[in-house]
Backbone as numpy.savetxt, mean C-alpha at the origin, in Angstrom:
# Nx Ny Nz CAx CAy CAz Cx Cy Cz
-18.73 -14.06 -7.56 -18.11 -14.99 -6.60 -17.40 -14.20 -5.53
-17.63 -14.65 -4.56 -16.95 -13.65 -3.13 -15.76 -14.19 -3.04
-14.61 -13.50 -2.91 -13.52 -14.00 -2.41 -12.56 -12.50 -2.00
-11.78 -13.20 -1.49 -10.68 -12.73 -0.60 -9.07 -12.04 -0.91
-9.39 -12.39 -2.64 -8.40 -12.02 -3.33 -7.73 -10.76 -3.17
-8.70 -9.55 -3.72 -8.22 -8.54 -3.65 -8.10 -7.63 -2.26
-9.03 -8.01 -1.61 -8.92 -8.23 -0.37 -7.87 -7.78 0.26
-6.91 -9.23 0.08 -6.05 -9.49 0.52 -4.54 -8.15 0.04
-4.81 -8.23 -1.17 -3.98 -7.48 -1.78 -4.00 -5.87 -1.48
-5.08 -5.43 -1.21 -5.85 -4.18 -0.55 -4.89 -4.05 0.69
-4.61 -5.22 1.56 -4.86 -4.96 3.13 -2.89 -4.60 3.06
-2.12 -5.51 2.26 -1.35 -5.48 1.61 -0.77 -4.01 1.45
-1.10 -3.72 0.59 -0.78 -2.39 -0.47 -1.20 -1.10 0.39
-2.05 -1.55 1.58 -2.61 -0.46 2.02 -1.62 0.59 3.02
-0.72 -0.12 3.80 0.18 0.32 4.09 1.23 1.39 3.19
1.68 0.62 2.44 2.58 1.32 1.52 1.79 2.39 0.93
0.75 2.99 0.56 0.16 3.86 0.01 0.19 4.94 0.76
-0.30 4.64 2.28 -0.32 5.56 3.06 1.18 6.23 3.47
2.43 5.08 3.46 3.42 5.18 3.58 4.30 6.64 2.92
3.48 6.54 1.26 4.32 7.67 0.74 3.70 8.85 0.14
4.87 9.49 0.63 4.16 10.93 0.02 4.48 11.20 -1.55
4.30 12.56 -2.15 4.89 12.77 -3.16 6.15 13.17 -3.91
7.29 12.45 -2.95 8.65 12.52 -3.01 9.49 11.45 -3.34
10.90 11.84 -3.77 11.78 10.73 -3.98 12.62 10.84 -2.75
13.63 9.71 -2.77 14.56 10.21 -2.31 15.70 11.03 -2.09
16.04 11.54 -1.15 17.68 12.19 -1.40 18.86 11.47 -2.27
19.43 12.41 -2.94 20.52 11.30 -3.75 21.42 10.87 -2.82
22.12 9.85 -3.10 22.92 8.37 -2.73 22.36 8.40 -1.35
20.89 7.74 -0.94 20.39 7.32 0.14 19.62 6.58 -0.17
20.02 5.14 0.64 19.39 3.83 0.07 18.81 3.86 1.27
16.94 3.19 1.63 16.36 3.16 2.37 15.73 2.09 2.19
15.70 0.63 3.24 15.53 -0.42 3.10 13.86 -0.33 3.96
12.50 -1.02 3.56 11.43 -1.09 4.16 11.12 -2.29 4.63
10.78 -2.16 5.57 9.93 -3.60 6.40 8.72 -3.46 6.90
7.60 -3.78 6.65 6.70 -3.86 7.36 5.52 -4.67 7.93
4.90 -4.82 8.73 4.29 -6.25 8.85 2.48 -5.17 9.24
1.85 -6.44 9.08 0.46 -5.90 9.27 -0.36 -7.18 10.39
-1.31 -6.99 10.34 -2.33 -8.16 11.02 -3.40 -7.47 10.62
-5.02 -8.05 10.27 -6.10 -7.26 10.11 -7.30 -8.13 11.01
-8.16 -7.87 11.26 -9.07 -8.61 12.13 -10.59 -8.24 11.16
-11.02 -9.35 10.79 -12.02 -9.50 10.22 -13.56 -9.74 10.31
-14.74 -9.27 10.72 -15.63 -10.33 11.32 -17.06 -9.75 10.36
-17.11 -8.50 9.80 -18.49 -7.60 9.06 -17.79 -7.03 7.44
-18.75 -6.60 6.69 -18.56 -5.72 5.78 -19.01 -5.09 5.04
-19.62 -4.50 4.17 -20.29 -4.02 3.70 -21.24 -4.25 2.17
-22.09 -4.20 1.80 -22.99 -4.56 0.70 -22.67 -3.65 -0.49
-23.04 -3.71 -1.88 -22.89 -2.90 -2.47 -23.28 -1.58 -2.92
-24.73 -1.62 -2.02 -25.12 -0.58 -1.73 -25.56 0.07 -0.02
-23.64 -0.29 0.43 -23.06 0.21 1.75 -23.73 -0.77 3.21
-24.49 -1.42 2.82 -25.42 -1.97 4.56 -24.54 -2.92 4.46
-24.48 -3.18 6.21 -23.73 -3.36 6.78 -24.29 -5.43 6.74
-23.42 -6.09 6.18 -23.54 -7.50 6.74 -22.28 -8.22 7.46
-22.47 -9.62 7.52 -21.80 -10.46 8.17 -20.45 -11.17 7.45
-19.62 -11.16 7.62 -18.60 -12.19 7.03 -17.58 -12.94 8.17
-17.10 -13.81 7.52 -16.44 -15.04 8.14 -15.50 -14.42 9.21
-15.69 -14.81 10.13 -14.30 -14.15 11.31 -12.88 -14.31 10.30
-11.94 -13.93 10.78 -10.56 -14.01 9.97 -9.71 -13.06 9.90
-8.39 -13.36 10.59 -7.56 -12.86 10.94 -6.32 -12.88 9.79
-6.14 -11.58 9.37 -4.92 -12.01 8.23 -3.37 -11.09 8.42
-2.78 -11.72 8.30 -1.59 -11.35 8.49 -0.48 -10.65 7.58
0.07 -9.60 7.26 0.64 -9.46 5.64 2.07 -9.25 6.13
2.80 -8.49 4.80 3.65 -8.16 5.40 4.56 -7.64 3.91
5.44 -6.34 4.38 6.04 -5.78 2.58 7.41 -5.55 2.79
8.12 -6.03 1.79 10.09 -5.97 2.22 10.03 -4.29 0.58
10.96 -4.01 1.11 11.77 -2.70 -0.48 12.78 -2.35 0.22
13.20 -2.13 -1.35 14.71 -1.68 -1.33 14.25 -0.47 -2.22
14.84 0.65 -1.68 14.83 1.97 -2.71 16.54 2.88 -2.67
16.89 3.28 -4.00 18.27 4.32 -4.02 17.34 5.57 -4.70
18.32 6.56 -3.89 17.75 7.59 -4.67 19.37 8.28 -5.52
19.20 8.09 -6.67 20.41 7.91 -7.68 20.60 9.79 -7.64
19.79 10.39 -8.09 19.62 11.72 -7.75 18.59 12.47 -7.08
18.74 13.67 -7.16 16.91 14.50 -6.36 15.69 14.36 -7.09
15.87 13.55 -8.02 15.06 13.80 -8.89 14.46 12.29 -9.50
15.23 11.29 -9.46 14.86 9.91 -9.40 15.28 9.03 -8.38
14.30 8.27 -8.26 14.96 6.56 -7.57 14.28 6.02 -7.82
15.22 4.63 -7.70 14.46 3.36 -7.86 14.98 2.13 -6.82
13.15 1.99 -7.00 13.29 0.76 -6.27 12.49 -0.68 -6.25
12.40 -1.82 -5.41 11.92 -2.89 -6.06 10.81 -3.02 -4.43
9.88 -3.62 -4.90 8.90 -3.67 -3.51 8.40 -5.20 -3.45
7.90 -6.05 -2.47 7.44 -7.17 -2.58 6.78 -7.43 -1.11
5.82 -8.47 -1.50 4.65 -8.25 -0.36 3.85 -9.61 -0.29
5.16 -10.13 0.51 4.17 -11.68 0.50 3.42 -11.77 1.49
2.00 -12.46 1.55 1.20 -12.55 2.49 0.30 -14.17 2.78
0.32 -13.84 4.28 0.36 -15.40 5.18 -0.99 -15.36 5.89
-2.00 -16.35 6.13 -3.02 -16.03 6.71 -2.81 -16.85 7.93
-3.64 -16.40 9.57 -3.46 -17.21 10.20 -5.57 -17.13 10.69
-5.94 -18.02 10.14 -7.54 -18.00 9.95 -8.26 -19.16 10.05
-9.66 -18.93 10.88 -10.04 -20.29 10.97 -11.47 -20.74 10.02
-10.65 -19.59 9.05 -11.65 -20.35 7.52 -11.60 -21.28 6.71
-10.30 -21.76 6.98 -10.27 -23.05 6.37 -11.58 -24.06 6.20
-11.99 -24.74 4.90 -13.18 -25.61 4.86 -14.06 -25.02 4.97
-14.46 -23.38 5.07 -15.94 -22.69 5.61 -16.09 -22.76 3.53
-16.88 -23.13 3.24 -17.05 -21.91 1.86 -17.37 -20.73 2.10
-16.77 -19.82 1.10 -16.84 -18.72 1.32 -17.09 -17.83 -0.28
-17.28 -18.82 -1.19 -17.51 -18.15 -2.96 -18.54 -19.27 -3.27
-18.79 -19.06 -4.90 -19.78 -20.37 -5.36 -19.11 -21.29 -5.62
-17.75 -21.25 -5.72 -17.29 -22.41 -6.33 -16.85 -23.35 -5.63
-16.91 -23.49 -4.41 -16.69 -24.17 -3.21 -15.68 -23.97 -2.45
-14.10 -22.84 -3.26 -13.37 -22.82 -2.66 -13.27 -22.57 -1.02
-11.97 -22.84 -0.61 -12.25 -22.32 0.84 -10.83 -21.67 0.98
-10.67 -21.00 2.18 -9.48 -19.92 2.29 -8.48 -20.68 1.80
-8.20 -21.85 2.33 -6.36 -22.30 2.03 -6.26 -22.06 0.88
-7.10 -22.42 -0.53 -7.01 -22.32 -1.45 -6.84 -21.23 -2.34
-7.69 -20.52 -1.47 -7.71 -18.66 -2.20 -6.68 -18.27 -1.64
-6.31 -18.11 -1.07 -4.92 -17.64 -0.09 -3.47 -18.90 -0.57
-3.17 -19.44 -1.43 -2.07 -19.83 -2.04 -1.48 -19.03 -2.65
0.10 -19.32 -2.36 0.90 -18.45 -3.46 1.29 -17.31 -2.45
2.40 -16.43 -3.29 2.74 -15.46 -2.76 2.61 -13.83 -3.93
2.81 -13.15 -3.31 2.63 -12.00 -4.29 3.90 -11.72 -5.24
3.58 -10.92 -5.87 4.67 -10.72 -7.06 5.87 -9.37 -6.96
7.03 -9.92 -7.78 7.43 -8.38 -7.46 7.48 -7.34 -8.19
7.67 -6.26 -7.60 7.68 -4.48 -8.52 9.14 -3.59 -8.61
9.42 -3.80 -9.86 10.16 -2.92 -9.97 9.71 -1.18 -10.38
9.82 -0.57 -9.49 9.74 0.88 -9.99 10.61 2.32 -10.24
10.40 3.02 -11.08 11.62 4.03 -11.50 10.34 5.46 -10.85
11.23 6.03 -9.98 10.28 7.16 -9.44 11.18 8.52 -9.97
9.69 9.16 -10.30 10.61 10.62 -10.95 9.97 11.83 -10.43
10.74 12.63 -9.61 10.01 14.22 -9.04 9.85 14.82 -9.93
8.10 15.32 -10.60 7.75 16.23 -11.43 7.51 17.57 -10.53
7.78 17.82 -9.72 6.98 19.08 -8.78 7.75 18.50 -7.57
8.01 19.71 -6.73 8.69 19.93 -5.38 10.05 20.10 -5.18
10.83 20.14 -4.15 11.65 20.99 -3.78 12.92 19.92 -4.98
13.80 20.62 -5.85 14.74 20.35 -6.36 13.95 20.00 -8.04
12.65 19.67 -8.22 12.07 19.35 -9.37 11.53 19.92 -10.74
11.58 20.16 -11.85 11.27 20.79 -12.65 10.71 21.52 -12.74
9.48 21.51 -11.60 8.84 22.77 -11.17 9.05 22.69 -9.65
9.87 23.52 -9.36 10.08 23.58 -8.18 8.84 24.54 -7.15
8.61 23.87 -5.97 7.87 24.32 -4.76 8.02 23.55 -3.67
7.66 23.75 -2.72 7.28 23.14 -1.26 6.29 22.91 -0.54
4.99 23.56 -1.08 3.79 23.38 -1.12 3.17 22.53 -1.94
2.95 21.93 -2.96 2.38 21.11 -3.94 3.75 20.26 -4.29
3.33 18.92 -4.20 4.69 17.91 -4.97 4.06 17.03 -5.68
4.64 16.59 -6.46 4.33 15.42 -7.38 5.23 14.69 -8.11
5.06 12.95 -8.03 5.83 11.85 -8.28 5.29 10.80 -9.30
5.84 10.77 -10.31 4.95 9.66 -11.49 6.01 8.42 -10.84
5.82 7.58 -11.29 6.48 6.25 -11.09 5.51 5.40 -11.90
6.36 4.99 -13.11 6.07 3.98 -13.84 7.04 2.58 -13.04
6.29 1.60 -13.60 6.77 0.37 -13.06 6.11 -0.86 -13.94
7.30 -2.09 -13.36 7.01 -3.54 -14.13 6.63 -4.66 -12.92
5.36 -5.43 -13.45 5.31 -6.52 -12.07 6.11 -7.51 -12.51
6.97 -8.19 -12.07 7.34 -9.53 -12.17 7.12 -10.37 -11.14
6.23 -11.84 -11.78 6.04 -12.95 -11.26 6.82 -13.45 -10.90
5.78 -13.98 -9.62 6.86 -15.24 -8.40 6.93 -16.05 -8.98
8.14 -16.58 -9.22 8.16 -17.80 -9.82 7.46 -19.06 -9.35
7.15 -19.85 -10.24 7.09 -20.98 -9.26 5.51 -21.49 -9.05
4.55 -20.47 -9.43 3.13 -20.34 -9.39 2.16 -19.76 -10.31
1.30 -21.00 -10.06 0.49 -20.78 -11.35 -1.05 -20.97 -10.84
-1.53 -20.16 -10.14 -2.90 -20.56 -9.32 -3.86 -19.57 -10.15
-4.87 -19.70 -10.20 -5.67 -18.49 -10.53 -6.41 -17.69 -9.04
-6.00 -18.54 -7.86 -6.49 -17.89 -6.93 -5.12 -17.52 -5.83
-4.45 -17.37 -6.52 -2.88 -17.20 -6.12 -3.53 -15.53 -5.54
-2.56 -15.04 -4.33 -2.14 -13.72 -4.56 -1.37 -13.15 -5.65
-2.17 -11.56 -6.20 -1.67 -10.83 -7.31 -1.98 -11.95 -8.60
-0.98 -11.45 -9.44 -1.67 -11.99 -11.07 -1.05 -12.74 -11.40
0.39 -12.82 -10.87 1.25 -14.18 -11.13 1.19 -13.79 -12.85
1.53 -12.89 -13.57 2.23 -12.24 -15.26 2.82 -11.16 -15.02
3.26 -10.94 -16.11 4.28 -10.16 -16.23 2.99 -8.72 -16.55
3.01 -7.88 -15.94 2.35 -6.57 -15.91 3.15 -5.35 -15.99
3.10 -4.15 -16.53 3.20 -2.49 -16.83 2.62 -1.80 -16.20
2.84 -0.62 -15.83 1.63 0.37 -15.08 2.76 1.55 -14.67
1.53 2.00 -13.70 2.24 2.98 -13.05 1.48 3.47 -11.98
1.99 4.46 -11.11 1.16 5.47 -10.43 1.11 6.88 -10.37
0.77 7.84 -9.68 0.94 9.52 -9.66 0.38 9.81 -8.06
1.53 10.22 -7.80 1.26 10.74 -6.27 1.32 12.10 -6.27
0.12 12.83 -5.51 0.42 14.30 -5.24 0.00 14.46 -3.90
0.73 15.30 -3.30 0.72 16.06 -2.13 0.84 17.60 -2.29
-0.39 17.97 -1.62 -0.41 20.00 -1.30 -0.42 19.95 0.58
0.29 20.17 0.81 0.77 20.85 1.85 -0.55 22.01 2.56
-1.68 22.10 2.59 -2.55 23.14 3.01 -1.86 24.36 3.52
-1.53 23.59 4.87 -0.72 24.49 6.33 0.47 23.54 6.63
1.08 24.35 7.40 1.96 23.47 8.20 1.51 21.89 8.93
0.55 21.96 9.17 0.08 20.40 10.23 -1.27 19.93 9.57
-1.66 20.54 7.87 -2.83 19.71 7.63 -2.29 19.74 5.69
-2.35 18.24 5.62 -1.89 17.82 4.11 -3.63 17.26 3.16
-3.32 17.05 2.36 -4.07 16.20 1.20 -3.27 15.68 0.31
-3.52 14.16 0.40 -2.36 13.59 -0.22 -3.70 12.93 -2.00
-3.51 12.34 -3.08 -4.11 11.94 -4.19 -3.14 10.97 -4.44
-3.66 9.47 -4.83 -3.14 8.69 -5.01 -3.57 7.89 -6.20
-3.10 7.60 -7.42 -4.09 6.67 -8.13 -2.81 5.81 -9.86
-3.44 4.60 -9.13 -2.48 3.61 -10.23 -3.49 3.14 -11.17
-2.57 2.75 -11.96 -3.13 2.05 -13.37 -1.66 0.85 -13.77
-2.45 -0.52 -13.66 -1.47 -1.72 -14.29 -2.11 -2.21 -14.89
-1.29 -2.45 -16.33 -1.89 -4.04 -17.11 -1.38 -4.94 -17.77
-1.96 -6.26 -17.58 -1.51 -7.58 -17.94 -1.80 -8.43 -18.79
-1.16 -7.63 -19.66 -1.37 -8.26 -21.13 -1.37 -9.90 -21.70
-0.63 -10.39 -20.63 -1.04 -12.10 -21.21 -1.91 -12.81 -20.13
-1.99 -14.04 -20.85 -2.93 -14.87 -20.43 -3.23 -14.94 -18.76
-3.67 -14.66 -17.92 -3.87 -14.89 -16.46 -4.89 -15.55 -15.57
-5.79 -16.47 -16.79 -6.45 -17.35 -16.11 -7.66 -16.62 -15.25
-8.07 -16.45 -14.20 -9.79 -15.43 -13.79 -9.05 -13.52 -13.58
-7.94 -13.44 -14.01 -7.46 -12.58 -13.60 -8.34 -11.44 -14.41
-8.31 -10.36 -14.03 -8.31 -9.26 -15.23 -7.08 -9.14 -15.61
-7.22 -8.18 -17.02 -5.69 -7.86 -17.66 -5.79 -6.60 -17.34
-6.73 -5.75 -16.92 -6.84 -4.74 -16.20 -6.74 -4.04 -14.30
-6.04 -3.21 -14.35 -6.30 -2.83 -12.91 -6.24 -1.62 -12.57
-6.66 -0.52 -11.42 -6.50 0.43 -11.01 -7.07 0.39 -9.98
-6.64 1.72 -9.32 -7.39 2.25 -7.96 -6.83 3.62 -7.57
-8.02 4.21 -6.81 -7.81 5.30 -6.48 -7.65 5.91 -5.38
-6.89 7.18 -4.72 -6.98 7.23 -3.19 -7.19 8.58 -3.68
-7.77 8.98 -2.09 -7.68 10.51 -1.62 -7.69 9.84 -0.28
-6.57 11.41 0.49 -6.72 11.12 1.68 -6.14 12.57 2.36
-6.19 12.68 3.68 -6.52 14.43 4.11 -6.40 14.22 5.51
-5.46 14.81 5.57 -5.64 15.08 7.77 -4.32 16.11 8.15
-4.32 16.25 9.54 -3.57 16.73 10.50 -2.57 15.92 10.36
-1.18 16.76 10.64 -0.26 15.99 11.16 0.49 16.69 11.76
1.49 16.32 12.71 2.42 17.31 14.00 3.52 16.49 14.05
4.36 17.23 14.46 6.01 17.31 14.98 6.25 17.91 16.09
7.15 17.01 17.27 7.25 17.54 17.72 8.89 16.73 17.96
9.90 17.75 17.87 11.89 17.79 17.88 12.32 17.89 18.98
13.30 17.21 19.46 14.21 17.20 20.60 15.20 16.35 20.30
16.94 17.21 20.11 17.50 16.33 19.95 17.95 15.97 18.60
18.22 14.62 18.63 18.24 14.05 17.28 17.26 13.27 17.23
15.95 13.34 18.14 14.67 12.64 17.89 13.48 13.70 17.13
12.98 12.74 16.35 11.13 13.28 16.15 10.28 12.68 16.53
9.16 13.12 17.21 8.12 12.23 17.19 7.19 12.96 15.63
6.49 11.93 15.35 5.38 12.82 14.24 4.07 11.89 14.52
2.83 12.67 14.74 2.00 12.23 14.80 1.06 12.39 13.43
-0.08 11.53 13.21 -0.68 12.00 11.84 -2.80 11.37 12.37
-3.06 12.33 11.52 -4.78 11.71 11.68 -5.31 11.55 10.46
-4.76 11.15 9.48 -5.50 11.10 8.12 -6.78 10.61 8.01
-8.17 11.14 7.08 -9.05 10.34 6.59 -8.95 9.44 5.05
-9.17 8.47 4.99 -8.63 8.02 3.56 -9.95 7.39 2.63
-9.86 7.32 1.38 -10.92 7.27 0.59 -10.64 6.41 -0.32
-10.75 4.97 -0.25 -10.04 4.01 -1.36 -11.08 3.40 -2.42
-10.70 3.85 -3.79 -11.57 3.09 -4.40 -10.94 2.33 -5.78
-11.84 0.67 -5.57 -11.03 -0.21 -6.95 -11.71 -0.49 -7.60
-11.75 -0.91 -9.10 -12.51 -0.95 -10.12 -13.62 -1.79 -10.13
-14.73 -1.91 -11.11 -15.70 -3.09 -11.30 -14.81 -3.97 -12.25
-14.97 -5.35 -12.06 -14.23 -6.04 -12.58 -14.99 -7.33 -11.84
-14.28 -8.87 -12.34 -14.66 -10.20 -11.87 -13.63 -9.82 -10.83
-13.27 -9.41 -10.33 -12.65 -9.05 -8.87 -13.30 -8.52 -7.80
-14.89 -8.47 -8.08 -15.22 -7.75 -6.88 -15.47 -8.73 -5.79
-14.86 -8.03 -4.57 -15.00 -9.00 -3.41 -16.25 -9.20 -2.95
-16.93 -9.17 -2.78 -18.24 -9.50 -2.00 -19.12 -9.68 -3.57
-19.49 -8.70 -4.50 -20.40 -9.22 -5.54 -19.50 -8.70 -6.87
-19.52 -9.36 -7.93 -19.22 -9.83 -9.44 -19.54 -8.16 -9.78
-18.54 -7.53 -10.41 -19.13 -6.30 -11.25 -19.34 -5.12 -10.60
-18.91 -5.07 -9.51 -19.34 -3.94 -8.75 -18.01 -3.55 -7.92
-18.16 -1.79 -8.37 -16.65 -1.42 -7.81 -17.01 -1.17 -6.15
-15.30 -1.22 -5.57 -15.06 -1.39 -4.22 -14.78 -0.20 -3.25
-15.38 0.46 -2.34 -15.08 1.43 -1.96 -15.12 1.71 -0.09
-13.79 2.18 0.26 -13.64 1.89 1.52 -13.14 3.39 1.93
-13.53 3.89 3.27 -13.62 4.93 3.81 -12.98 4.75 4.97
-11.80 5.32 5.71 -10.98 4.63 6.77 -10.43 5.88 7.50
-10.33 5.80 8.95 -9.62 6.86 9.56 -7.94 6.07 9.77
-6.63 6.49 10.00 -5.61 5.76 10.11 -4.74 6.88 11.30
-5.23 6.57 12.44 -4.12 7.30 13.41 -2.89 6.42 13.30
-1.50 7.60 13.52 -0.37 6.89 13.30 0.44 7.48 14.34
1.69 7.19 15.13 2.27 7.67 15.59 4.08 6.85 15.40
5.05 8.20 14.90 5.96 7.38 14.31 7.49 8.39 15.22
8.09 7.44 15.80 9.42 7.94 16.72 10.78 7.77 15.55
11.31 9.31 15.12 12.12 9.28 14.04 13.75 9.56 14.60
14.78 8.66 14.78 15.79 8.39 15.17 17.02 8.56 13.70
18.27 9.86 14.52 18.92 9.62 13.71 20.32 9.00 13.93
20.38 8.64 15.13 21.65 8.13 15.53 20.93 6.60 16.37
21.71 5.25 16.20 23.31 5.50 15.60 22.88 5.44 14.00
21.68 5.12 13.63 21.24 5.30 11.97 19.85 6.13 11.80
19.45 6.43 10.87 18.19 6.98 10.66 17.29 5.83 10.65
16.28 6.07 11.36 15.10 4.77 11.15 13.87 5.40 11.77
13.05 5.37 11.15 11.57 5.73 11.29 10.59 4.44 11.64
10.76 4.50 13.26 9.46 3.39 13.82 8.23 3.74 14.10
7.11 3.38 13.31 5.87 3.69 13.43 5.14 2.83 13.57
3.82 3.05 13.86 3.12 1.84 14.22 1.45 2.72 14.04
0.62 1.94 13.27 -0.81 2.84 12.87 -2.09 1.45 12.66
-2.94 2.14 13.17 -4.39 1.50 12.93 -5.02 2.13 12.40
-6.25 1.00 11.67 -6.84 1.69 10.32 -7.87 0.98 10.76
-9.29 2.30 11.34 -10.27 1.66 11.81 -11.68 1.89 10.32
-12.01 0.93 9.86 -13.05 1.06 8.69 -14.23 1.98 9.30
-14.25 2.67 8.67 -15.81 3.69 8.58 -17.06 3.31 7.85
-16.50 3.29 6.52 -17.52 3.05 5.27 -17.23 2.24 4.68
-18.00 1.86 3.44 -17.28 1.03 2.26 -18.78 0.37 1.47
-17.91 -0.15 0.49 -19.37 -0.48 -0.40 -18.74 -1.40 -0.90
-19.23 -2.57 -1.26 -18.48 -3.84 -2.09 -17.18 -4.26 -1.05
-17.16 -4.25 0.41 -15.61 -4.33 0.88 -16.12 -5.30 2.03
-14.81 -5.73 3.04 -14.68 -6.08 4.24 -14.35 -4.78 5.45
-14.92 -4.75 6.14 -14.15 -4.03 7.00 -13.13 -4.79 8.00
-12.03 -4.35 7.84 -11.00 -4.89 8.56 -10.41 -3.76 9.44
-10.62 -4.30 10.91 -9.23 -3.51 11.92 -7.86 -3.89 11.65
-7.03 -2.80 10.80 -5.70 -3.49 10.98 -4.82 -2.46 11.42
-4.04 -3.37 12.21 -2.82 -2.69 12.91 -1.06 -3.07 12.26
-0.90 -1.77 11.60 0.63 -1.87 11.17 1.77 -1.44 12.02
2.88 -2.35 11.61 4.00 -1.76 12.40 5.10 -1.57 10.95
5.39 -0.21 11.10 6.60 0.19 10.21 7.80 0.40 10.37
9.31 0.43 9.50 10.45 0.44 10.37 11.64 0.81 9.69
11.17 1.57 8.42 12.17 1.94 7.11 13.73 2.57 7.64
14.51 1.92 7.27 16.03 2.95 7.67 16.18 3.12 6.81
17.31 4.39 7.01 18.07 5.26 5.96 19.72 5.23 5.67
20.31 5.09 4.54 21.91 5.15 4.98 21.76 6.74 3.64
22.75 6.94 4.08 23.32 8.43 3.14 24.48 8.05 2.82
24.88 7.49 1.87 26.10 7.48 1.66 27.16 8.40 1.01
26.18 9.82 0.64 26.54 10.80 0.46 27.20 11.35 1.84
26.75 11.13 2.88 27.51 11.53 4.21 28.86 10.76 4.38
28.93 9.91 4.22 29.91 8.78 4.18 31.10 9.24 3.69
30.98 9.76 2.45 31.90 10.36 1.45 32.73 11.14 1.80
31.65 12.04 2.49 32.07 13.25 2.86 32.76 13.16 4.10
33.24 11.75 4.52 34.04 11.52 6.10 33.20 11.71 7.05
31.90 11.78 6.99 31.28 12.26 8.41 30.93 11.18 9.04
């Protein structure tokens, strides 16, 4: 059955993935996230990569977090990512079962609590500056309130985790590895009780300082892939795989607060079992130190 589910959750999550590297935060620095997306929809790809047609459709997302970093070595924080369509699929079918978007697109997503811990990099059990690495186990908790099977996310109570690594190549070219595992052990209706996915992703990136400004520019290639499961978007059983370039350009301000405004497009290349979507993010995370605070500054 084709649908829009994970899709959705993809276009979602896709931001935040790219968002982080393999670090925590500084201790007592709480950093609040906002970010909004739009994706533009109209082709996508088969499961064995050729290129077909899908429904025009414009979707809109968008992700709130709160993160502390308690020490150099942990934080935690809670993430949530409700998403709104503004699409003129309504009434098209678009699966076998007759649904149509309003329906698949009910509900809101769920939230994440996560505990992040530096295994590798600067201050971490194995300390370096070249290679880092971040486990973060985590719990989903359901939106209340909803009980759809075509809801966004799983709407149960879920476990998991992820592992982020970053190697540093050179100064201006990274490779970042990304890959989660959640599961949902009770009842969830077409859901799986299973989930994962995987990233790789690799590019240039530059700085350039003046001031108490940064600019940072980045060219990553990214490599996303999600499981076979009754989740596959376009066909039943067949895993999902999307190939994406994401130019970004982000103006980093530390007065009168720290805040990192960025803004990036993610133009689809490849993919197999997917949609290709143009989407354009705008990002806007601030920082407080309240370790500075302390200290009278």
């Amino acid at each position: 059955m084709r649908k829009f589910t994970l899709f959705m959750a993809a276009l979602l999550a896709g931001a935040a993935v790219y968002a982080e590297d393999a670090v925590v935060l500084p201790a007592a620095t709480l950093r609040v996230d906002a970010d909004a997306s739009v994706g533009f929809v109209r082709e996508g790809w088969d499961a064995d990569g050729g290129k077909i047609d899908a429904p025009d459709a414009v979707i809109i997302g968008a992700s709130f977090g709160v993160s502390y970093g308690f020490t150099g070595w942990f934080t935690a924080a809670i993430d949530w990512s409700p998403g709104v369509t503004d699409t003129d699929l309504v009434g098209i079918d678009i699966g076998s079962d007759g649904d149509g978007a309003a329906e698949i697109y009910e509900g809101l997503s769920d939230f994440s609590v996560k505990a992040q811990f530096q295994i590798a990099g600067d201050g971490a059990l194995l300390p370096g500056e070249r290679f880092r690495m971040r486990f973060t186990p985590g719990i989903v908790i359901p939106f209340p309130g909803i009980d759809d099977k075509d809801a966004l996310g799983n709407h149960t109570w879920g476990v998991g985790g992820d592992v982020s690594l970053d190697a540093l190549v050179t100064d201006t070219f990274f490779v970042n590895v990304f890959s989660e595992v959640y599961w949902f052990p009770l009842d969830n209706k077409s859901k799986t009780n299973n989930e994962w996915e995987f990233t790789l992703e690799a590019g240039p990136h530059y700085h350039l300082a003046f001031g108490g400004t940064r600019i940072a520019f980045a060219l990553p290639v990214n490599w996303k892939v999600s499981p076979e499961n009754d989740k596959g978007i376009l066909i039943d059983g067949v895993s999902s795989h999307l190939l994406t370039v994401r130019p970004s350009l982000t103006l980093k301000l530390t007065r009168p607060f720290a805040v990192d405004i960025g803004i990036e497009y993610t133009l689809p290349l490849y993919g197999k079992n997917n949609y290709a979507a143009h989407t354009v993010t705008v990002k806007a995370p601030v920082y407080f130190n309240f370790a500075k605070n302390k200290g009278g500054e």
